[in-house]
C-alpha angles and dihedrals in degrees: 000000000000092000089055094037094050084046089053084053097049086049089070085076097063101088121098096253092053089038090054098050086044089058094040087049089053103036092052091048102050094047088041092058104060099037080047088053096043105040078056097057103033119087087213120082143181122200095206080051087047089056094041091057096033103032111013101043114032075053093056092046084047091054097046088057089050089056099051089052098048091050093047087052095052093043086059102059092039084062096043077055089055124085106235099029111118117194097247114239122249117287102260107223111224109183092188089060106084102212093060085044098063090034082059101050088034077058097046088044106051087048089057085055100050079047098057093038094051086051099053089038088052100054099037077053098048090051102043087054088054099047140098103257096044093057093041106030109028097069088026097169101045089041111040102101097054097043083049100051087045099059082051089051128101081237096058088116090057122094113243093242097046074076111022099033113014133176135335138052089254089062091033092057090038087051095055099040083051088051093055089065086046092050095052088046084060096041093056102025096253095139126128121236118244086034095241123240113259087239098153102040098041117129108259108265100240082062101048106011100039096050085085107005116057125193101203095059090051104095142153116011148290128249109223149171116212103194122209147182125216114212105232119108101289094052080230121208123239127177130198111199110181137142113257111213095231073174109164108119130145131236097246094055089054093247112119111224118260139105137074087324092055083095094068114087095268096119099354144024118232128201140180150183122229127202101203130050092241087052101237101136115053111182093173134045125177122189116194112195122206090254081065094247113154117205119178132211128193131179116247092201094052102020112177120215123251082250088057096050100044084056103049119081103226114231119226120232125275149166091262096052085077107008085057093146102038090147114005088057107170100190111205114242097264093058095037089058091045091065094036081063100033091054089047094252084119125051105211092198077086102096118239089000096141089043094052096033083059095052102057103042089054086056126128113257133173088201148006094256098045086054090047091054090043094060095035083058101037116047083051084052095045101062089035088065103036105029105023085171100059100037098082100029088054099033090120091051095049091044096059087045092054081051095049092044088044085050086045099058087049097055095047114022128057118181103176095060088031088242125154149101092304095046094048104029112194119232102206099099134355109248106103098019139024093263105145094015094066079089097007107071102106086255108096110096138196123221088242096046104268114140133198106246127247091183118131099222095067091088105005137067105196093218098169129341129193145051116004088233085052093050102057085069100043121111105226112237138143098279125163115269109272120206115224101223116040100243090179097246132070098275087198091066091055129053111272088229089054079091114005098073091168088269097073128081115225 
């Protein structure tokens, strides 16, 4: 008889372990559809509710399925040990009984249904993991620097995995096997603080970085201001307004390759070695023209052996080696203070505002909160001490500097995780860290004498330096760089970051 042989089959489900997974399957889906229908209608979303209907819940249907099987499975062979168990024949499919007949299209039709449902939930899942709020929200301690520093990037509009990711099913797959490990650091606390850059397992930039930004149109220079504030009691002004060679071209396009972007692959290839793993210290540099020839630079102040070398794998250059922040930028206190003036969040008719905004926010703080209460309590108590006159009568003004120092810290420090300028240096420049003088510190040397250049006017073209009200009636012209402040020695023969530390006014 079919119907009582499928019935014998069906039977195998009733046992606990099949009911439960029975019960778990229906009651994730029925409380996954409705959250599904509505995360995809609603404009508000929450990242923690975006885990629970694509991960949490489709898992726990899978499982329950599992279960019901298993316990199928296990029911089965309790009956075949038992004397007067038969194992039940097939179910015989009779298309001309109608009750066969509807089990069958119930059954097509609720696997149309999984299937469409898996499609929708897979998607919605594949998605979710790739988004914004997944990356910066989901694991919101651990990650908070970084997301934070994001939303304040040039590349805010840019997903997390255009850069980190890319794309491609191969660097997708890599990406979410190398989550599950993250996810497990968080889980048992097994992070490292600061969270360390993904230096080694990073996309190649012509994959990621070149598919908006190329190398080979960039060509001639940029005129730009770079506005500063010493930190002496007038907060003055000083403006440095000078042509940065962006250089790169290619002959096709009538630009002559030079500049900045000499450096990628137009007309050479260049390579290093690094010392340590966050690539701070290069003691050789190669450079391999298109003609094939091969000149070799080594650093006379961290030579490495021939042994060394043999043994180290050069990395070619790429955008990253300098634009190394292009998105998680921690800018150190002096040049955070610098655009908050700049932008108008700071009035420098404050004395000493720069000098005394600097040193709290270098302070030594165990947490956030403790950092935002220091400086609440110690710029007041700063200009109650040193200018009594000027404390009532500017209270407001002082008030609204203590709330964009405290917005400032936490832009841009992050005890708790130990992030900040010192933990995560920026290459661009040279003022606050080595950067381009990594190579470019007049100490790499070729076998045949060449040296790679520190001079200034490699990238830049001084064109007027001083006050913003001088400037106005300069004529712009090359002149030699002009330090601010007379520290009794030529600053162009030393590293910028030799004194400017990031705590330090120029």
């Amino acid at each position: 008889m079919p119907d009582a042989s499928m019935r014998k089959w069906r039977s195998y489900l009733r046992n606990s372990l099949s009911i439960a997974g029975l019960f778990i399957t229906l009651v994730s889906t029925v409380v996954g559809l409705p959250l599904m229908f509505f995360d995809i209608i609603t404009d508000k979303a929450n990242p923690y509710a975006g885990i629970f209907i694509y991960s949490v819940l489709p898992g726990l249907a899978a499982f329950g399925v599992f279960m019901a099987l298993a316990g199928a499975y296990y029911e089965r062979r309790r009956r075949l040990r038992s004397p007067g168990e038969p194992l039940p024949p097939l179910p015989t499919i009779d298309l001309n009984d109608p009750s066969q007949r509807l089990t069958l299209v119930g059954s097509f039709a609720g696997i149309l249904v999984i299937l469409v449902l898996l499609s929708i939930t897979s998607y919605r899942g594949y998605n979710f993991s790739d988004s914004v709020r997944f990356c910066g929200e989901v694991c919101h301690g651990v990650m908070k620097p970084e997301y934070t520093a994001y939303q304040n990037s040039p590349h805010a509009r840019v997903a997390c995995v255009a850069c980190h990711v890319g794309p491609g099913a191969g660097w997708y797959l890599r990406s979410k096997l190398s989550g599950a490990y993250q996810i497990y650091s968080v889980t048992f606390h097994k992070y490292h603080r600061p969270i360390e850059t993904p230096i080694k397992n990073l996309r190649p930039a012509p994959e990621t970085c070149e598919q908006c930004h190329w190398p080979a149109k960039f060509f001639g220079a940029q005129q730009k201001t770079f506005s500063h504030y010493l930190a002496d009691e007038k907060n003055s002004p000083w403006q440095i307004q000078t042509l940065i060679k962006i250089g790169g071209g290619e002959a096709k396009a009538g630009a002559a390759a030079g500049g900045i972007h000499w450096h990628m692959y137009l007309n050479n290839d260049i390579y290093y070695v690094a010392s340590d793993p966050q690539r701070e210290t290069i003691p050789y540099v190669k450079s391999v023209g298109k003609d094939g020839r091969v000149t070799e630079y080594m650093s006379t102040e961290n030579p490495l052996t021939p042994e060394q070398l043999a043994k180290s794998i050069p990395r070619k250059v790429d955008c990253v080696d300098c634009h190394n922040r292009p998105s998680h930028i921690y800018w150190a206190p002096d040049r955070s203070m610098d655009l908050a003036f700049e932008t108008g969040r700071l009035d420098p008719s404050l004395p000493y505002l720069k000098r005394e905004g600097m040193r709290l926010l270098s302070g030594d703080y165990k947490t956030e909160a403790e950092a935002l209460a220091a400086i609440a309590k110690g710029l007041p108590e700063f200009y109650a001490k040193t200018y009594p006159a000027l404390a009532h009568p500017q209270a407001a003004l002082i008030g609204e500097a203590v709330r964009s120092i405290q917005a400032i810290f936490s832009a841009t420090i992050f005890p708790e995780m130990k992030t900040d300028w010192r933990a995560h240096p920026n290459h661009i420049g040279h003022l606050n860290s080595d950067g381009c003088f990594r190579c470019h510190d007049g100490l790499h040397k070729s076998a045949d004498g060449k040296v790679i250049t520190n001079d200034c006017g490699a990238c830049h073209t001084f064109l007027a330096q001083g006050k913003p009200a001088d400037l106005a009636k300069m004529k712009l012209q090359a002149q030699p760089f002009k330090h601010p402040v007379d520290v009794g020695v030529d600053v162009t023969t030393m590293k910028c970051d030799t004194c400017h530390t990031g705590t330090i006014g120029l």
